[in-house]
N, C-alpha and C positions, 0 to 999 in steps of 0.2 A: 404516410404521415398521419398522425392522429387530428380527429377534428380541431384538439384544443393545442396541438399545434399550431394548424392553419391558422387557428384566429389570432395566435400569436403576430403573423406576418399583416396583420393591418393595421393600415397606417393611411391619415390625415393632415394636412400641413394646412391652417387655416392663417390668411394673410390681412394685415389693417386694410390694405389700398387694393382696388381692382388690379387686376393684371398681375397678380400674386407681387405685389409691392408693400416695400412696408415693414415693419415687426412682423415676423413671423412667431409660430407656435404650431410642434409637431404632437400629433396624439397618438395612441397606438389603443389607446383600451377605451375605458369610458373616462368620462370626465366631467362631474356633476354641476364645476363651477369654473366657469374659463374665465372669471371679468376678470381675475388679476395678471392675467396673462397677456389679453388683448384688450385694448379699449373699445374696439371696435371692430368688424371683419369684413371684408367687401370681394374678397375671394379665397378660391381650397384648392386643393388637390389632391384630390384621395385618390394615393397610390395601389392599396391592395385593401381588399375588402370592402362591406357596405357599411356603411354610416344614417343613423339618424342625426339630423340636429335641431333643435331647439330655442324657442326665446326668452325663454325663461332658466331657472337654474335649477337644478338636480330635475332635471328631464320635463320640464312641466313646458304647458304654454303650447303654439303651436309647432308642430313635425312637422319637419321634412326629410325626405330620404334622400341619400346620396349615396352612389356606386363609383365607379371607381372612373376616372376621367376628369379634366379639368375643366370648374369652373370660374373663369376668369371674373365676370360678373354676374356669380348667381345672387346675389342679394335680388338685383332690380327683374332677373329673369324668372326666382321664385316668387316677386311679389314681396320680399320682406325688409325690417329694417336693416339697421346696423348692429342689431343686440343677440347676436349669438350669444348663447347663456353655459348652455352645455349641449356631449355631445356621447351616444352612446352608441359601441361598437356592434354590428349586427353577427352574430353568430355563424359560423357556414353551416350550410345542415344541407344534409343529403340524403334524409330518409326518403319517408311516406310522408301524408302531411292529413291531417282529419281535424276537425274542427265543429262543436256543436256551435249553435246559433239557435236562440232563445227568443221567442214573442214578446216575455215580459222581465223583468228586473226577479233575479234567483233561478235563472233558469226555470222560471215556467212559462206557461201556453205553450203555443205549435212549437217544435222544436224540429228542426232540421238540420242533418249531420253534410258537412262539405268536404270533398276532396279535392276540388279542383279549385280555380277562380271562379268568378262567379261577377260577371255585368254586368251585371242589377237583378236584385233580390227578388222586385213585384213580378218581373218577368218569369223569373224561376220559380219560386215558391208564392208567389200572390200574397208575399206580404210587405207591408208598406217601410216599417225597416225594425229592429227589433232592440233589446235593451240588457242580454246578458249573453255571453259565449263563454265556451270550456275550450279550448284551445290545447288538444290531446298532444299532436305532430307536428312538426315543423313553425314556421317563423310565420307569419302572417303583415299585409296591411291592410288596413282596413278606412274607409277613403264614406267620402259624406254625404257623394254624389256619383249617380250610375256613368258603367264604361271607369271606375279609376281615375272620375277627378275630385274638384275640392281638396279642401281639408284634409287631413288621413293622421291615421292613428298605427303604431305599431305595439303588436300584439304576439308575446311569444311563448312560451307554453305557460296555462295556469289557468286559474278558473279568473272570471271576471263578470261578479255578481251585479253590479250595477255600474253604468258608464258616465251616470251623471256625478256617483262619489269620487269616481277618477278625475272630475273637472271637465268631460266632456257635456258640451249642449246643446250637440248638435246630434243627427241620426246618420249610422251607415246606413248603406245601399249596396256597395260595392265592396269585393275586398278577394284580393292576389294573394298569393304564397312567393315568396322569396326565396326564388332555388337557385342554385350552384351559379344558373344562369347571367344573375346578377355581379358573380365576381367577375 
């Protein structure tokens, strides 16, 4: 099956009330703006494939990632409110996965190429966290606190010159690839 079959078969059922209760609303691709759909969301179930969702609309605001499994009450177990905004489907990829990572805003200073995860940055490369990445292979997240917690951001092929024009205000540290694993 072709990749962009796979990603055909993903699918999201976001529910108003915990315990998937409620109005429901099924997703299969992305979906910039879900308020007219649902008022509210207090549980999912994503069937096949990974998911970002969001609090804001056409993808903005903060990430969260979700795989595939039921969460009956992730709202209060990710920490968020009731404002699912939008929700955008993660790619399967199965390549190689490389990734620059930049000192400063444009891809300058120290510049360090990743293929693997990476647990925190100072550890590995001694620096405190950086301000542009080229994003060559594979799906990325990228997270605002070492070891993959905090905040997190999803990052999939492209260059990305500055993070503060994306509406980020905070720094990575940390940041995973998103392999097959995930489905």
């Amino acid at each position: 099956m072709s990749s962009s079959g796979m990603n055909m078969m993903s699918r999201i059922i976001f529910y108003e009330d915990r315990n998937f209760q409620g109005r429901s609303y099924e997703c299969m691709s992305d979906c910039p703006d879900m308020s007219s759909y649902l008022s509210r969301c207090h549980s999912c179930r994503v069937e096949r494939g990974c998911f970002m969702v969001y609090d804001r609309t056409n993808y903005m605001g903060n990430q969260y990632f979700l795989r595939r499994g039921e969460y009956a009450d992730y709202m209060s177990m990710l920490g968020m409110s009731d404002n699912i905004r939008s929700c955008r489907m993660i790619p399967m990829y199965r390549g190689s996965f490389r990734m620059r990572i930049y000192e400063r805003e444009n891809f300058q200073g120290h510049m360090h190429e990743l293929r693997e995860d990476c647990e925190n940055i100072m550890d590995r490369y001694s620096m405190s966290s950086f301000m542009s990445c080229n994003v060559m292979e594979g799906h990325w997240l990228m997270y605002e606190q070492p070891n993959f917690r905090g905040r997190m951001m999803y990052m999939g092929p492209g260059e990305y010159r500055n993070f503060m024009s994306m509406g980020w205000s905070g720094r990575f540290t940390s940041m995973r690839r998103i392999t097959d694993s995930c489905y």
